[in-house]
N, C-alpha and C positions, 0 to 999 in steps of 0.2 A: 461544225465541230463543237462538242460541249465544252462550257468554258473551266479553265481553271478555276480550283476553289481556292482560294487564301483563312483558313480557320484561325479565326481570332479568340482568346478568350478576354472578357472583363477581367481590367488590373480591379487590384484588390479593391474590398469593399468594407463596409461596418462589419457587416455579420462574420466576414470571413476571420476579420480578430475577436470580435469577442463572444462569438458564437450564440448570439442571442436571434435566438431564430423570430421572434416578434417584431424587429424592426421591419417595418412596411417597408416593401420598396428600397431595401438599401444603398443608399447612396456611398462612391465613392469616400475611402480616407485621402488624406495627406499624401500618404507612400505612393497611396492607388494614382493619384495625380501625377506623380513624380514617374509612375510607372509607365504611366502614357506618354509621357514624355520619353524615358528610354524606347518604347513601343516603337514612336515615331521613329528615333535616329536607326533602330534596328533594321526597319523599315527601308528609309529611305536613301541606306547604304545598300540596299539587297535589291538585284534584277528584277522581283515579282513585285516589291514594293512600286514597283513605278509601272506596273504595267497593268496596274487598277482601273478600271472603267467603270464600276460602279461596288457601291458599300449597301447589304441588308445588314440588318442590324433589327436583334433584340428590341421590343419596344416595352423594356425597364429600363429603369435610371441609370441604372452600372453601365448596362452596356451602349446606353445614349449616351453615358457622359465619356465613356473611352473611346467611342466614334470623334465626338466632338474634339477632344482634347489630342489624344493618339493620331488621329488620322486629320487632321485638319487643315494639313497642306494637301493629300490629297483633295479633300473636297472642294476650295480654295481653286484647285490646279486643273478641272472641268476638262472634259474629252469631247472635242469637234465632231459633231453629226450625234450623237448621241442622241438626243431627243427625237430624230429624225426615225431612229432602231427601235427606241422603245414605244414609240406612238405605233407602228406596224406591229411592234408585237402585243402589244394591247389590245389592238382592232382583233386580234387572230384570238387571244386567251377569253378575252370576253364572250366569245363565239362557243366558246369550248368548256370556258371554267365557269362551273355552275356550285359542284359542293362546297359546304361552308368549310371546310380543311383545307381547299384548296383553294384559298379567300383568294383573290387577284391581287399579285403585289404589285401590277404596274400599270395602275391606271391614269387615263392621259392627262388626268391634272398633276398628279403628284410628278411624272415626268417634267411636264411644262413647268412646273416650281422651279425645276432644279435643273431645266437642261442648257443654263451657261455655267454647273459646276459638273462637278462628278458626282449622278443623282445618289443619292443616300436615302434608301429604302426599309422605314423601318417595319415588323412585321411581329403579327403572334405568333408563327409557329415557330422562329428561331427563342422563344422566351423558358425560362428555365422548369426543371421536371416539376419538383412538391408544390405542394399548395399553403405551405406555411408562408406568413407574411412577410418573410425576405426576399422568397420565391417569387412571391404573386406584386404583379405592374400596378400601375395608380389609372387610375380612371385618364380615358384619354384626351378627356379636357386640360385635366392637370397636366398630363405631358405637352400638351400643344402650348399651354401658358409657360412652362420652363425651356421647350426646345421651338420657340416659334421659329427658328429656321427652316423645320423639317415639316414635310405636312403627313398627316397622321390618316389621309381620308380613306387609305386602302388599308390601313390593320381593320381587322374584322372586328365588328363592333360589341362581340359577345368580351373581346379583352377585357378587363382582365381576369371573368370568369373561369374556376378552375373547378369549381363544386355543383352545380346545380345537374339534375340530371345526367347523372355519370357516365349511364349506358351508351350516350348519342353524344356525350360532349369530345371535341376532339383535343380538347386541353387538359382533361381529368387528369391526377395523378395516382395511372393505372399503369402497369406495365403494356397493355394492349395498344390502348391509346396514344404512348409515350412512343411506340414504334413506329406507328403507322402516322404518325406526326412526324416524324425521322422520314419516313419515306416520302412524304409528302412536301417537305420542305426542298429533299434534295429532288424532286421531281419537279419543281416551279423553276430551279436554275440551272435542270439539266439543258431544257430549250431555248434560253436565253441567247440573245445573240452576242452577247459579250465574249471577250477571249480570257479575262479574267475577271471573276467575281471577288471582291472582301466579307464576309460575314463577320459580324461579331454577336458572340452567344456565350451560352454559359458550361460549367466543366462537367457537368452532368450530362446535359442534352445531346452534347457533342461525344461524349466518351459512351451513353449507354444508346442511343439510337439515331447517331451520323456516321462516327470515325473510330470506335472502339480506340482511342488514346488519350491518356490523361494531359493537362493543358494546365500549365501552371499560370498564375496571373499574369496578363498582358501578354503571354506568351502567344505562336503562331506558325503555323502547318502550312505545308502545302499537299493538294491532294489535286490528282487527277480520278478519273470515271475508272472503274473495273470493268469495260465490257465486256471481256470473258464469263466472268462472273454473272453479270447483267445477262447476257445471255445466254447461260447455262441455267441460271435459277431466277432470274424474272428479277424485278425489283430495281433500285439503282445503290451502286455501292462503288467504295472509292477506294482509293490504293495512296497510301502516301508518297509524297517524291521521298527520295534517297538522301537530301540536303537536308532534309529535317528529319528524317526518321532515325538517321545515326547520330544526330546529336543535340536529341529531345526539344525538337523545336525550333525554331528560328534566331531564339536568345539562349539556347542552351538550356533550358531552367526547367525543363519538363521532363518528366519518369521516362524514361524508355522502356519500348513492351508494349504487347498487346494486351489493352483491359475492355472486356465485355462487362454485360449485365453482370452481376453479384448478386450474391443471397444477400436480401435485407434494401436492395435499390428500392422495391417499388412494394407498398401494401399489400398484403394478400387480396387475392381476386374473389375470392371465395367471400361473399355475403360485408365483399370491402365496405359499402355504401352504409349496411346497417352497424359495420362496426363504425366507423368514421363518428358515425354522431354519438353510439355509447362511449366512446373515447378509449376503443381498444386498439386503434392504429397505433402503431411506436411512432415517438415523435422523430419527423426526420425534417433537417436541415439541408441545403443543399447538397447532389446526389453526388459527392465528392468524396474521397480517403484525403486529397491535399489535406493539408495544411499548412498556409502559409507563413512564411518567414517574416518578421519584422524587425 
């Protein structure tokens, strides 16, 4: 059976207050801190908060550092046999997963790191839509020297590339590309052997090509598969539980409603690459309407 998803977003960030989309890699605030901490209790007063087996997670700073901070009794609180699940399912995806979209997130070292906690899986294709430098991840030296707890050797090594060869890259920020990275992300943890997965990611990637709903900071979903849907129209697609979809989220803090794509999310497609470098893209900051409260 596919496991449950738990949709996290990163608590607040730099950019998210003062809107300066040039900070590289934005790293948590203060609040954002503070947020992970309500995260955790919201968390770990809730039935699916404890029924975590393993956390993917974004491999940018926000969303590494609200794995770490937020969820850090999960990972501390490690799930028996675990390593035992993901070493078989690695032998099998290795066998299978070859395209560079579909990087292997569980390969048997990174299991073996982590499998006397609750392995924390970090990954490119949970990493957020534009390619402005709040958007875009630090080289993954650098992450491996600030989070050496986590090991880095299964994100795909083209991270934190989002610009070179646009046509073929699966991280461009394209509306094409941004989908079929949606589908490809939820397709690496529909076969998981877990009963419930944690993601944390950003409010863009999740609302324009995962979950079509807006995700305030530190905020968090629960969603089951749509097989109907899956199998009427191909593809994987998920259904929110009833616990959060009527009361925006898991801490209450999130828009209720369904929000797809928008006009204005993603570039024009049309000759994007030659505009990009004459400097006629509109500048977009992360693919969000929030804006948070401070």
């Amino acid at each position: 059976m596919a496991p449950t998803l738990l949709l996290i977003r990163h608590a607040q960030a730099e950019h998210n207050v003062s809107s300066n989309w040039s900070i590289r890699d934005a790293p948590l605030t203060a609040l954002g801190k503070q947020q992970c901490s309500e995260l955790q209790e919201s968390l770990k007063n809730s039935d699916i908060g404890n029924q975590v087996e393993c956390i993917v997670v974004s491999a940018q700073r926000r969303t590494l550092q609200t794995a770490t901070i937020g969820l850090d009794w999960l990972i501390k609180k490690g799930v028996p046999g675990m390593y035992i699940f993901a070493q078989r399912l690695a032998q099998k995806m290795r066998r299978v997963t070859k395209e560079r979209r579909c990087f292997n997130l569980t390969t048997t070292k990174s299991c073996k790191a982590n499998h006397l906690t609750t392995p924390v899986i970090p990954s490119a294709l949970w990493q957020e839509n534009a390619d402005k430098p709040c958007d875009t991840g630090s080289p993954l030296e650098i992450n491996s020297s600030e989070f050496p707890q986590y090991d880095f050797s299964s994100v795909d090594p083209s991270f934190p590339d989002k610009t070179s060869n646009l046509a073929v890259n699966p991280y461009a920020f394209t509306r094409r590309a941004i989908l079929a990275r949606g589908q490809s992300a939820l397709k690496e943890l529909y076969s998981r052997p877990e009963k419930v997965i944690a993601v944390v990611s950003h409010s863009g990637f999740l609302r324009t090509a995962v979950a079509n709903r807006m995700f305030f900071n530190a905020d968090w979903r629960i969603f089951e598969w749509d097989e109907e849907r899956m199998e009427r129209e191909g593809g994987f697609w998920l259904r929110e539980s009833e616990e959060t979809e009527k009361t925006g989220g898991g801490m209450g803090r999130s828009e209720v409603g369904v929000f797809g794509v928008e006009e204005g999310d993603f570039p024009e497609e049309v000759e994007e690459e030659q505009a990009k470098y004459e400097g006629k893209v509109e500048e977009l900051g992360e693919v969000s309407r929030e804006k948070p409260t401070v």
